[in-house]
C-alpha positions in Angstrom: 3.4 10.6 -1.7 6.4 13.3 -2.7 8.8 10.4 -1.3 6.5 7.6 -3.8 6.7 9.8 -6.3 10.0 11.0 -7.0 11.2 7.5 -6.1 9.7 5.8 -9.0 12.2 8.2 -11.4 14.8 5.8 -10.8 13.1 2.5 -9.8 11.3 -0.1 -11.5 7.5 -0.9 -10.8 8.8 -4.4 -9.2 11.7 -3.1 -7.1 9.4 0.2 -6.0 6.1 -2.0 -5.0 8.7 -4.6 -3.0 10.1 -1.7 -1.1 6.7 0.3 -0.4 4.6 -2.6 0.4 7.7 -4.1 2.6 8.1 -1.3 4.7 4.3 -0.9 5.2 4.6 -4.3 6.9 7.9 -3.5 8.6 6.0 -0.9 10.1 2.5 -1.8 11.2 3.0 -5.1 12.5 6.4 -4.0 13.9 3.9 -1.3 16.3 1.6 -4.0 17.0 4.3 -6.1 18.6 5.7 -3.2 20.8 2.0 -2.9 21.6 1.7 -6.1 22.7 -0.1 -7.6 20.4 0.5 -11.3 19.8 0.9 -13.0 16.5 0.5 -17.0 16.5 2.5 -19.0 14.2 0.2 -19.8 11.6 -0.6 -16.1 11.6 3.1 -15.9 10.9 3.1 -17.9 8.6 0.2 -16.8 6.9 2.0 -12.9 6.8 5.2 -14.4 5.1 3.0 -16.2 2.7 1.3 -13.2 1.6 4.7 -11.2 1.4 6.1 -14.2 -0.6 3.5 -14.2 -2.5 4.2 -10.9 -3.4 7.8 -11.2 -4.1 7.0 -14.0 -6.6 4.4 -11.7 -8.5 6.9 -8.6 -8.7 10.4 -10.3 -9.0 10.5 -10.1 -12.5 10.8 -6.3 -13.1 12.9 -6.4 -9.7 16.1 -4.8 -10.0 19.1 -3.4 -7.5 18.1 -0.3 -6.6 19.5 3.2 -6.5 20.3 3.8 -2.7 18.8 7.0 -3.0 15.6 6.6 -4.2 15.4 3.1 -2.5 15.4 5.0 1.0 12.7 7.7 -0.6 10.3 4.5 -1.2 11.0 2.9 2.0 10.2 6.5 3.6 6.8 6.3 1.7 6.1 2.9 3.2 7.3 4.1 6.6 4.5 7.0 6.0 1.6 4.8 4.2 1.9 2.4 7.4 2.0 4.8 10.0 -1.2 6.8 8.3 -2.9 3.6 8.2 -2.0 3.0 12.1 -3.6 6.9 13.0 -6.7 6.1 11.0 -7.4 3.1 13.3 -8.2 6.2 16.2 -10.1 8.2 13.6 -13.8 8.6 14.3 -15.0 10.5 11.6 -12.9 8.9 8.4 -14.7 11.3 5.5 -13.6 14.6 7.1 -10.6 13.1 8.2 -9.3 12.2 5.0 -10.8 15.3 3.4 -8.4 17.7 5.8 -5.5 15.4 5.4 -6.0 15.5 1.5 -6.0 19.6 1.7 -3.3 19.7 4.1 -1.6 17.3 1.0 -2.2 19.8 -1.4 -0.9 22.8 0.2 2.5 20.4 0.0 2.3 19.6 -3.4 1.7 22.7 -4.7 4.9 24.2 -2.6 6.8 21.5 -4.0 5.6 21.6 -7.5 7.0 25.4 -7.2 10.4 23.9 -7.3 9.3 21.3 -10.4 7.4 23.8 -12.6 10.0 24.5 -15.3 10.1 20.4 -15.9 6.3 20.1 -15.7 4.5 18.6 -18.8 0.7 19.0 -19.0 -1.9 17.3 -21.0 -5.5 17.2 -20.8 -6.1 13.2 -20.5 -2.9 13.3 -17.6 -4.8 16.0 -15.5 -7.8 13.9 -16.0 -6.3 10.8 -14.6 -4.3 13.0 -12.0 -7.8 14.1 -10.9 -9.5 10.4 -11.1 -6.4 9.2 -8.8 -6.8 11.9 -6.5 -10.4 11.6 -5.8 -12.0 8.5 -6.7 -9.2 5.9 -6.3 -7.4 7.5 -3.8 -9.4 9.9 -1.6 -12.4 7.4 -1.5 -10.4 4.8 -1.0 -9.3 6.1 1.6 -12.1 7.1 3.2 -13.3 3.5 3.0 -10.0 2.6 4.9 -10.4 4.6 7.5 -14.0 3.2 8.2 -13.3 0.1 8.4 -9.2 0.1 10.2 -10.9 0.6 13.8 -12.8 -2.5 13.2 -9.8 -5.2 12.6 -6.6 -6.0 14.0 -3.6 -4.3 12.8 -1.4 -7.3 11.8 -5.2 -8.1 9.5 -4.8 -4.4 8.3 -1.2 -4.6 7.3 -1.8 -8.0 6.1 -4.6 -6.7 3.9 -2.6 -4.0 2.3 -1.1 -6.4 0.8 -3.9 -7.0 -1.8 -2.8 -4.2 -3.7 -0.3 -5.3 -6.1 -2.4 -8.3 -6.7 -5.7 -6.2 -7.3 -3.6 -3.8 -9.5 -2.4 -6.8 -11.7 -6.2 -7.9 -12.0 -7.2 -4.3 -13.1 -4.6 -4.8 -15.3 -6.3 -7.3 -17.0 -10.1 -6.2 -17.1 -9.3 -2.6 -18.1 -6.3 -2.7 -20.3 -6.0 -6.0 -21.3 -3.3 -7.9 -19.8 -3.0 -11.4 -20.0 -3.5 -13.6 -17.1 -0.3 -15.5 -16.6 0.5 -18.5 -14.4 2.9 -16.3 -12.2 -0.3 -14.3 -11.3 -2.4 -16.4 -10.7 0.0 -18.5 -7.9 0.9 -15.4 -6.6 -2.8 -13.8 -5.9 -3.7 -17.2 -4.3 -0.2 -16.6 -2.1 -1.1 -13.5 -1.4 -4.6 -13.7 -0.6 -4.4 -17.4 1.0 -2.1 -15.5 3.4 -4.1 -12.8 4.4 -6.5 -15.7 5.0 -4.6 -17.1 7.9 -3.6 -14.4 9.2 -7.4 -13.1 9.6 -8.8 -16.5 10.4 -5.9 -16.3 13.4 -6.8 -12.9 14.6 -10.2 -13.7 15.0 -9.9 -17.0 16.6 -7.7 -14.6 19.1 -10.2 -12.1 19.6 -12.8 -14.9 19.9 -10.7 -16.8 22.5 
């Protein structure tokens, strides 16, 4: 998250999700191969659907990035997919991602030592710093880690996907976005990929 974070000084939302949710991929599915896991070729297709998909829906605030902060955001993605890989072994996911979250904070607050003088508080940012924190991020991640030992990985990184597209939906229910033709064929690229690449994982598993 310190690597997410500071990268997002420098790039734009487009450029940053590409990177993050790239290198989540990258990651996980690249494990899952060295692990021997096999991917068919409508399961590959059905991945670079999704990550099409993806590109589609973010390429217009996608810019050249700084080289910098580019490799900060392809760190994060690095991190996010190899968490998500260790939650897949985690039997207890609540108290799991409730030390992980401490052990988080200790970090932040260290690093926020170095920040301080540049800091800039409010009371509706700490509120949303604290909503992020617990509800869509702690939760969520609680959820994750329940439900990671029971799928695939390539289904898991696949899935992670989903989370620009949601974000543009939230978009519109909460603030009001409009919903835009580029949206709408990139959530059905996205989600029609993830599709495949389930439905081919289970027709593995089943075989």
């Amino acid at each position: 998250m310190i690597c997410f974070s500071f990268a997002y000084i420098k790039l734009s939302a487009g450029t940053g999700a590409l990177l993050l949710f790239g290198f989540v991929q990258i990651t996980m599915v690249g494990v899952a191969l060295i692990q021997g896991q096999k991917m068919s070729a409508v399961a590959w297709l059905g991945l670079s659907l999704a990550m099409l998909g993806l590109v589609y829906l973010v390429s217009p605030g996608v810019s050249a990035p700084d080289p910098l902060f580019a490799i900060l955001m392809a760190l994060a993605g690095v991190a996010w997919g190899v968490y998500s890989l260790c939650g897949a072994k985690v039997t207890d996911p609540t108290s799991s991602t409730a030390s992980n979250f401490m052990y988080a904070s200790v970090l932040a607050v260290f690093v926020s030592i170095f920040t301080f003088e540049s800091a800039h508080f409010t009371t509706k940012g700490i509120a949303l710093a604290l909503a992020s924190g617990i509800f869509a991020s702690g939760i969520g991640y609680a959820i994750w880690y329940r439900v990671l030992p029971l799928i695939p990985v390539t289904s898991a990184a696949s899935l992670q996907l989903s989370v620009p597209a949601l974000a543009a939906f939230g978009g519109i229910i909460f603030i009001g976005e409009s919903l835009s033709l580029r949206l709408l064929i990139s959530v059905l690229a996205i989600i029609g990929g993830i599709a495949l690449v389930i439905q081919q994982n289970r027709k593995a598993s089943d075989g």
